[in-house]
N, C-alpha and C positions, 0 to 999 in steps of 0.2 A: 361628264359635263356638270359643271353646280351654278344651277338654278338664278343666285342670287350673287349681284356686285355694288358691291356700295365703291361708292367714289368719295375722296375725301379733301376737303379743301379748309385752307388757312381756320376758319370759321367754327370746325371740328373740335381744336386742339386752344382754339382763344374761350371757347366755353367751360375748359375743363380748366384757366386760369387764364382770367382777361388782363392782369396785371402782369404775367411773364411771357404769355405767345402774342404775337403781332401780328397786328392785320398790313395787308400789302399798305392801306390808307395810313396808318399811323404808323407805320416802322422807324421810321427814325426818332418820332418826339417818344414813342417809348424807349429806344435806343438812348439817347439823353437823360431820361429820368432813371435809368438803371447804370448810367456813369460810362458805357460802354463807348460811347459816340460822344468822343473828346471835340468838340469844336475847335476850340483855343490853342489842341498841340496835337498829338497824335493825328488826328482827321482836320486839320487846319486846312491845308489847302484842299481835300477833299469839297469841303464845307464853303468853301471860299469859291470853287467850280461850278458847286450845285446851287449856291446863289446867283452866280453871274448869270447861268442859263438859264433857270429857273425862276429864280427873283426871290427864291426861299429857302435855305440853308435846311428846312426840313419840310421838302416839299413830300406832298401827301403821296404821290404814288413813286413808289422806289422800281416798278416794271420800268414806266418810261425813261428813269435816270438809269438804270443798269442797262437797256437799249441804247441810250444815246452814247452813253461812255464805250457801249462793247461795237459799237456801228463805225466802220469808214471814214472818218470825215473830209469832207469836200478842201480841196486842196486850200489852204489860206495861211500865208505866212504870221500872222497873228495868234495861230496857237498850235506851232511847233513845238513847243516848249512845255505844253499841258501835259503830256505822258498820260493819256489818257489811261492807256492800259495799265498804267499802275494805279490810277483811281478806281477803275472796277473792281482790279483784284481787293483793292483795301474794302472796298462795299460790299463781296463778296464774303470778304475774311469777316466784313463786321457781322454780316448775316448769320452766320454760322456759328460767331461766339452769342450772339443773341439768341439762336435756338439752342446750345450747347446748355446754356445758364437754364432755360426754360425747361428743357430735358431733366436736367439734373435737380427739382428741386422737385420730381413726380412722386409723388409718394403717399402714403393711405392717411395723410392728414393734410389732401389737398382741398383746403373747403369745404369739405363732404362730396365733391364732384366724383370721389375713387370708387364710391359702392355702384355709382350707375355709370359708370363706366367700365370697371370690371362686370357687372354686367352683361353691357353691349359684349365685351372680348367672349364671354363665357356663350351668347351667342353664334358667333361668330365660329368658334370651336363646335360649338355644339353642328352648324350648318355646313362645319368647313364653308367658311363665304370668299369670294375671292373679294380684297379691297386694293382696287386703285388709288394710289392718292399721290398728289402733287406733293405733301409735305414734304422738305427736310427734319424734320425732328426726331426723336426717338419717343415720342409718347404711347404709340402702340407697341411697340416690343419692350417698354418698358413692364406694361400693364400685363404682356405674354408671359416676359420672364417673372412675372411675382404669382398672377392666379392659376398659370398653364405652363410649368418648366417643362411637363414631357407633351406638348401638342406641339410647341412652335422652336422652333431652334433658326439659328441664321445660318449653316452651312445649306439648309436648304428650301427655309420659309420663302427669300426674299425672292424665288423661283429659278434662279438661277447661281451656277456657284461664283460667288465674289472671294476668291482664297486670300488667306490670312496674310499681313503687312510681312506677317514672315517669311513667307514666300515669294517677295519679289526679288531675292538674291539668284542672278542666273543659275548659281553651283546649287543650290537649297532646292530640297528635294523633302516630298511632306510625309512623314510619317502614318501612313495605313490604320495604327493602331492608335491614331490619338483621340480622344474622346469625342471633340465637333464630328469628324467623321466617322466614327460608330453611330453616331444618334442622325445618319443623314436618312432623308425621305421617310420621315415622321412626324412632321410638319401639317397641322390640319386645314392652317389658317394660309391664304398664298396673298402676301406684302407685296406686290409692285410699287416701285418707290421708281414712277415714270421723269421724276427733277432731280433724283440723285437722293444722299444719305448724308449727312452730317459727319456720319461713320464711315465713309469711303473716301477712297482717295487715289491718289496715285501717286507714284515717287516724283520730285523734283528733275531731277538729271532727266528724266524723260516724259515733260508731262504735258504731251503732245496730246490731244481731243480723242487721240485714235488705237490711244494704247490702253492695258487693261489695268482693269480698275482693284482694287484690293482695300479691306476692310481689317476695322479693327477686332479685336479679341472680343465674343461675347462676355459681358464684365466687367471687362477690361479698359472701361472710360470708353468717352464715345467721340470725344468732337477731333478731327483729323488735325488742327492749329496745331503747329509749332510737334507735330508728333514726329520722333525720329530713332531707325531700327539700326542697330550694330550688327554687324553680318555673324549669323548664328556656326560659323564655321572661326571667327576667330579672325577674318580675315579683314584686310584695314580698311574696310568699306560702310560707312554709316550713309545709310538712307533715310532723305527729308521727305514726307509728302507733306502736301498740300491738300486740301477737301477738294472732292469731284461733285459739284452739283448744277444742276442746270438752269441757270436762272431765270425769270420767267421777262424774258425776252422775245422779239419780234420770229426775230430769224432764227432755230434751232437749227437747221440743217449740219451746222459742222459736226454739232455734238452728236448728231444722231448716226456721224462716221462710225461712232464706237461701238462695237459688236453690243457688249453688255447693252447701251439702253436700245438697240435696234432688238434685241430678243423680248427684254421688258415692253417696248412699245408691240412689239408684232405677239406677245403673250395676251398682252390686253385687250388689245385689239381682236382677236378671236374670242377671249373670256367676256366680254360687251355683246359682241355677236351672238355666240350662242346661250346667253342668259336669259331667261323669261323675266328677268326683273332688276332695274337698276336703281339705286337708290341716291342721288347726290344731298352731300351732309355739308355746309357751310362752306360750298366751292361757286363761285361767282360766275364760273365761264368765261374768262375776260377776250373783250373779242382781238385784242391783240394776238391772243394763244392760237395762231392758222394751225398750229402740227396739231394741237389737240381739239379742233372744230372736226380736222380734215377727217382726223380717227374716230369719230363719235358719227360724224354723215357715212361714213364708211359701215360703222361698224351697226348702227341701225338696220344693215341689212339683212339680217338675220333672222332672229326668231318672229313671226309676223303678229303675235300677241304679246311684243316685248310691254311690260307696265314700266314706265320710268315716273320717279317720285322725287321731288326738290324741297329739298329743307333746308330753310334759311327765313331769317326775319324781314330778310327784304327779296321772300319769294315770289310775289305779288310782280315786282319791277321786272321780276328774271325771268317772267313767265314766256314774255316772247321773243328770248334770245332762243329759250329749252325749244319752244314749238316750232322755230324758223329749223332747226336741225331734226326734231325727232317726231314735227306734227303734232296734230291739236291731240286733245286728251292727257297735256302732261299736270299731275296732280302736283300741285304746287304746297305748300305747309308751310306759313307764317313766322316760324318758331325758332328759336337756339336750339341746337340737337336735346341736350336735358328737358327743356320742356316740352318738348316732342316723342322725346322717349319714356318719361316715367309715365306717360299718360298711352304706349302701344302697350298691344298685346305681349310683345317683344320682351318687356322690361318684366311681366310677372309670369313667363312661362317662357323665363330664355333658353 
């Protein structure tokens, strides 16, 4: 059993650079200022959608636009024509190149954010901690593979196995002796990534909610756009995926058809339970999120002197979303993770 889970939300990864990670409130107008979210061509009619029903072309919360676009809508001959489902996927693909760009620019001359944050990681190793987090991004296994190459590996950090994009050729059979799989269950730190990966994906030709998920090469780039595998046998078969992430919408149920996140959600769910201490880092609760209220009233059932601790600047506000789910006593911290952390115990005796 390990003792400690941190939970991790958007709030985490905007601290360690508020210029490339987005918060759910500004996603788009940083979208914009980073050139990625074309209004005038590429995302035209995207943008042209999200004004009509919105009345703002970069309205602040992108949950309830990814809901409304992935929702049903009520029968009305007036927007047959919207294609709705192709404007999610473009908001999805934008998401994705948005954290992809913000992934990619991690590195030990990020503001000075890399010392205490490698840091935190070097705790984390040191506790084996298990961390929940909503993110798509790669900012913690970025920071794994550079201070800790032999503690965390992704064959079998991210707690379950997501096999390699090369492996999704029916005839393709993996190799025993290839190095991901020698170095499996050595892993200190356990990633549940409960919305998906940046880095995962699933083929095109079948990329149905309920089929299995596959990842890229540790290394080997990270963001699943435009990625596409030639059959490792020679054979005239090229495979497109698409990114698999879950977006933080109303209704999850389809997604959670898929074995991968039903293991990741029922792992968590036990690792919350039996922890004596949770710790959420720049994660809002949003009360939209029912599958993760439901898991969190659930999973407080557990240890009966669980501590839970909420870090955020606007944790004052969020005090009595934490309490309605987990009861009074929840310790609340004012702060951006950095200034919350150089100032623990944590940071001088990680």
């Amino acid at each position: 059993m390990r003792e400690k889970v941190y939970v991790l939300g958007a709030g985490f990864c905007r601290d360690f650079n508020q210029d490339a990670f987005p918060l759910v409130c500004d996603f788009l107008s940083l979208a914009v200022t980073h050139g990625s979210y074309k209004r005038d061509s590429t995302h035209q009619q995207l943008a042209m959608m999200i004004e009509r029903y919105f009345g703002n072309d970069l309205y602040p919360n992108i949950e309830t636009v990814l809901s409304f676009f992935s929702a049903e809508p009520l029968d009305d001959l007036g927007i047959q024509f919207e294609n709705r489902p192709n404007l999610y996927r473009q908001l999805v693909d934008l998401i994705v190149w948005e954290l992809n760009r913000a992934s990619s620019i991690v590195d030990r001359h990020s503001q000075g954010a890399w010392e205490v944050y490698s840091k935190f990681v070097k705790h984390l190793v040191a506790t084996e901690s298990v961390v929940v987090t909503f993110n798509y991004d790669m900012l913690l296994e970025r920071l794994l593979a550079e201070e800790h190459p032999n503690d965390w590996h992704m064959v079998d950090g991210y707690g379950i196995d997501i096999p390699l994009t090369d492996e999704a050729f029916p005839t393709h059979t993996v190799s025993k002796g290839s190095t991901e799989v020698t170095k499996a269950w050595r892993s200190k730190v356990l990633i549940l990534k409960l919305h998906g990966s940046i880095n995962w994906g699933v083929p095109k030709i079948a990329s149905d909610k309920g089929n299995k998920i596959y990842r890229r090469r540790s290394g080997g780039g990270e963001c699943m756009l435009h990625r596409q595998v030639q059959h490792p046998g020679g054979l005239p078969l090229t495979l497109r995926f698409e990114p698999v992430i879950v977006p933080p919408i109303v209704d999850k149920s389809e997604w959670l058809r898929n074995q991968t996140f039903r293991y990741l959600w029922n792992m968590a769910n036990q690792a919350i339970q039996e922890a004596k201490e949770i710790i959420f880092i720049g994660y809002s609760l949003p009360p939209t999120d029912f599958m993760t209220e439901f898991m969190f009233r659930q999973a407080k059932m557990g240890h009966s002197q669980k501590q839970v601790t909420v870090i955020s600047p606007d944790a004052t506000n969020l005090r009595p979303r934490y309490e309605d789910i987990f009861g009074l006593g929840v310790c609340t911290i004012g702060r951006r993770f950095q200034e919350w952390f150089v100032r623990s115990e944590i940071y001088s005796n990680p």
